[in-house]
C-alpha positions, -999 to 999 in steps of 0.1 A, spaced: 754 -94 -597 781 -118 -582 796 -144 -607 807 -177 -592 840 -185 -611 861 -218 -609 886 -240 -632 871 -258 -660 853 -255 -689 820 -245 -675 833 -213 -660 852 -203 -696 826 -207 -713 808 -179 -690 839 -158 -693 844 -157 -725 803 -149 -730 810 -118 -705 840 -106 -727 826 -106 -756 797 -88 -741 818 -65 -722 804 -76 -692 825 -76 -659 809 -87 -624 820 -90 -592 833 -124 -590 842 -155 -567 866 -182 -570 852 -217 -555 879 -243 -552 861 -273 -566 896 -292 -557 889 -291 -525 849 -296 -530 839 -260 -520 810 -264 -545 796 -293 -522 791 -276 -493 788 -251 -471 771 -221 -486 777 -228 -518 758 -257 -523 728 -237 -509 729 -219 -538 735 -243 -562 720 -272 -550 734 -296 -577 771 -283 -569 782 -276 -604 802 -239 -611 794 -217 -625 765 -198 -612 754 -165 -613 739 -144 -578 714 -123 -591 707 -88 -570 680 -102 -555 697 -132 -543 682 -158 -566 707 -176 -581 713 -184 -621 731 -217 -627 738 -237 -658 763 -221 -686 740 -218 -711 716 -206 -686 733 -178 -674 750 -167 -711 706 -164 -719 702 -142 -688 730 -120 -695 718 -116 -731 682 -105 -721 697 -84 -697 721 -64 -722 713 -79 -762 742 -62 -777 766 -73 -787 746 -105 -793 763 -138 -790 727 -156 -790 711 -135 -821 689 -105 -828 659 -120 -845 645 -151 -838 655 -165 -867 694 -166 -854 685 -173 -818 666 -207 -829 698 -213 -852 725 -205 -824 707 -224 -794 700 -254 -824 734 -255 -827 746 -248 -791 721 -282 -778 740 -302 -806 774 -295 -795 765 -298 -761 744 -334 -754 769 -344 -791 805 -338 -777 806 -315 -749 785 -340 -725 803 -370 -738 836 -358 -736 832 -345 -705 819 -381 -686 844 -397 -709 869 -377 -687 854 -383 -658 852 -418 -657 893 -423 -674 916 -392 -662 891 -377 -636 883 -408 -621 907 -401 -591 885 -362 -586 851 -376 -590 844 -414 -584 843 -403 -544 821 -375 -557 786 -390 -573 782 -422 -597 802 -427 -629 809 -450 -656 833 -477 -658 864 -468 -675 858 -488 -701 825 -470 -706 846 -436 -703 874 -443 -731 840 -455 -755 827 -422 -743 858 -405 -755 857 -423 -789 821 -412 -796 833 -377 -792 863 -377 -811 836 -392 -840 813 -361 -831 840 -338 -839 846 -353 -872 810 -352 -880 811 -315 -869 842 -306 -891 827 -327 -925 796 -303 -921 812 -269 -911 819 -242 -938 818 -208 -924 840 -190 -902 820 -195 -878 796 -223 -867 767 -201 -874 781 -188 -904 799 -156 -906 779 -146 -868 807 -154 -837 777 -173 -808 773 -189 -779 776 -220 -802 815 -213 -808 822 -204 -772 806 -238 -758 826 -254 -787 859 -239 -781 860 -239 -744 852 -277 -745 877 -286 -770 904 -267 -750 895 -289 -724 897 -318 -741 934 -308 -753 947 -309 -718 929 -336 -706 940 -362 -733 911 -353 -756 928 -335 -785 915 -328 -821 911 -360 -842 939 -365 -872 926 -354 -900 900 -324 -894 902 -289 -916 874 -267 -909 880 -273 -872 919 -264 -868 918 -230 -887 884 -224 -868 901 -228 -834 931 -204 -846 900 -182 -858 887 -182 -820 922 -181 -803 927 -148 -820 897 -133 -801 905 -113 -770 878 -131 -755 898 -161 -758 921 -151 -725 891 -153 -700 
């Protein structure tokens, strides 16, 4: 398999997945800086031009984070980062959609439309930035919703899932992208230390 690599919090996220399942493929930087993910034989692949994707031996392509973090579990289940009975898998990918369409999404389009705005408005349609700094308020309340509820080490409890690696990639992002943590939060701070400790955090 070939992985399709790039900055951003997309790519991490996929990194951080392979790390933690000891996984390490043969990999290719795209420069989406200078729009390598829009053309040529990139976009072939990946017709909808987002990084990262996954080349499969056969030459189909995987795209999609979450996407790719299932494949690679079904293709090597331990150590799990989705679950091991369907009990955790529904409980980790329940947790992984509301993180993602909750803050991950909406932070992200907040960004584009305010500090991206320069990288992507000549790209494909966004908001105003009005719309993006609303977009980046909802989020900031998402992740004060998130730490009010939180309790466990982990979000799933005491299991370390694709839920906190979509979660912690994203709110990196956000950090250097003038997005950090709310005022006020404690589950979320000592969680992120929690996660920063993880080799897998370097990816």
């Amino acid at each position: 398999m070939k992985f399709y690599d790039s900055i951003g919090p997309n790519p991490r996220v996929v990194r951080m997945a392979m790390a933690e399942k000891g996984m390490s493929l043969l990999t290719e930087t795209i420069d989406i800086m200078a729009g390598a993910n829009r053309s040529g034989d990139y976009i072939k692949k990946v017709p909808a031009g987002g990084t990262p994707a996954l080349e499969l031996d056969d030459g189909r392509t995987v795209s999609e984070i979450t996407v790719i973090a299932e494949y690679l579990e079904e293709v090597q289940p331990a150590p799990a980062i989705i679950g091991t009975t369907p009990e955790e898998r529904a409980e980790t990918r329940r947790w992984v959609r509301i993180i993602d369409l909750g803050y991950c999404e909406t932070m992200a389009n907040g960004f584009r439309a305010t500090q991206g705005r320069p990288m992507f408005e000549p790209r494909f349609p966004i908001m105003s930035e009005s719309g993006g700094e609303e977009l980046k308020a909802l989020a900031a309340k998402k992740l004060q919703w998130l730490d009010a509820l939180m309790s466990g080490d982990f979000v799933c409890g005491d299991r370390f899932t694709l839920a906190d690696i979509l979660l912690f990639g994203f709110i990196e992002f956000g950090a250097q992208v003038g997005q950090p943590l709310p005022d006020g939060l404690t589950w979320l701070p000592a969680w992120h230390k929690r996660v920063a400790a993880r080799p897998s955090a370097a990816a």
